[in-house]
N, C-alpha and C positions, 0 to 999 in steps of 0.2 A: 371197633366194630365196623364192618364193611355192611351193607343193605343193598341187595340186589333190586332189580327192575319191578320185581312182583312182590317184594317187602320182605323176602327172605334173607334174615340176619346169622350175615358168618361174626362171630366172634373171634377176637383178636385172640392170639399163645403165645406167650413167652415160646415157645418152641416153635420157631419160624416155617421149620418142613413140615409140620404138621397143621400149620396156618393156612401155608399155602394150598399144602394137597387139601384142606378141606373146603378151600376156595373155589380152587379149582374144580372140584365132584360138584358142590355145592353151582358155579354157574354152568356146570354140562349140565344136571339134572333138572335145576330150576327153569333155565332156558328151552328143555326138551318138551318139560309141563305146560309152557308159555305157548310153543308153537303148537304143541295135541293139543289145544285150550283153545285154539285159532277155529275149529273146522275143520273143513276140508277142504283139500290142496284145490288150486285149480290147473288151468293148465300152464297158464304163468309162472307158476310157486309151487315145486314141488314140496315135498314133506321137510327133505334134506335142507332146500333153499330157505324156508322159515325157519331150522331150526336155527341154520347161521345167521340168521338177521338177529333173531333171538339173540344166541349168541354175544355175534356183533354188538347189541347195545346194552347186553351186560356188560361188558370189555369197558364200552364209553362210560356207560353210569361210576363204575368202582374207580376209573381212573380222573371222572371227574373230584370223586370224592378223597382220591388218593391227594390231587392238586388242593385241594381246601384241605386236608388233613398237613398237609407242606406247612402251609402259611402257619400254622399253629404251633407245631412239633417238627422242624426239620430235620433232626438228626434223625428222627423215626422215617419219617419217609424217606431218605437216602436209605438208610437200612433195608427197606420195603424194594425198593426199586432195585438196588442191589442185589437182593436174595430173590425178587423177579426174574431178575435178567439173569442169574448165576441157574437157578433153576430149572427154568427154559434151556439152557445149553445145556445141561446136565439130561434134560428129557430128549432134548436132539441129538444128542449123540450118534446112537447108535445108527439115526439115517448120513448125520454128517459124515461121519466116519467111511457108510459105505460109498458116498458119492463124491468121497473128496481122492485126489488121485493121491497113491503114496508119496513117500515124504525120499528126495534120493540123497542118499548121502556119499562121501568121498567114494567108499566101495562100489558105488553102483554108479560110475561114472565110466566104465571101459574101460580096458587095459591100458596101463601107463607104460609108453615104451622111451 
């Protein structure tokens, strides 16, 4: 079980994609509640700027408890970090893809004379 900033409890799944994405909704949503929960922006801090702060120190909190969940269970959290990091590239894709310059192979090298 992971516990966010505000005490909101994701429960672990055997079903790691389904772990994750509910981690994931779970710290956009809770984080969003955190910052409307703040007030009102000022002119320092917009609405957007608190929600990432939010954000931000869900990120910290879950990976402090990712690093105390380590000491304990390591094969689990290599799993964790792994299906993290494999994740994340799976959701970047589609920007990586478009800002990475194509890939040249033998044929797109110019005429060989």
């Amino acid at each position: 079980m992971i516990k966010l900033k505000n005490g909101h409890v994701v429960t672990y799944q055997k079903d790691f994609d389904a772990f994750f994405q509910d981690l994931l909704e779970s710290m956009v949503r809770e984080s969003r509640r955190s910052a409307a929960g703040q007030g009102k922006q000022t002119e320092d801090q917009t609405g957007n700027e608190l929600f990432l702060k939010e954000l931000m120190d869900n990120c910290i909190y879950v990976t402090h408890q990712l690093f105390d969940l380590a000491r304990e269970k390591e094969e689990f959290s290599r799993f964790m970090v792994t299906g993290f990091i494999f994740n994340s590239i799976i959701c970047s894709l589609p920007v990586l893809e478009n800002e990475m310059p194509p890939e040249s192979g033998p044929e797109d090298e110019g005429p060989v004379h």
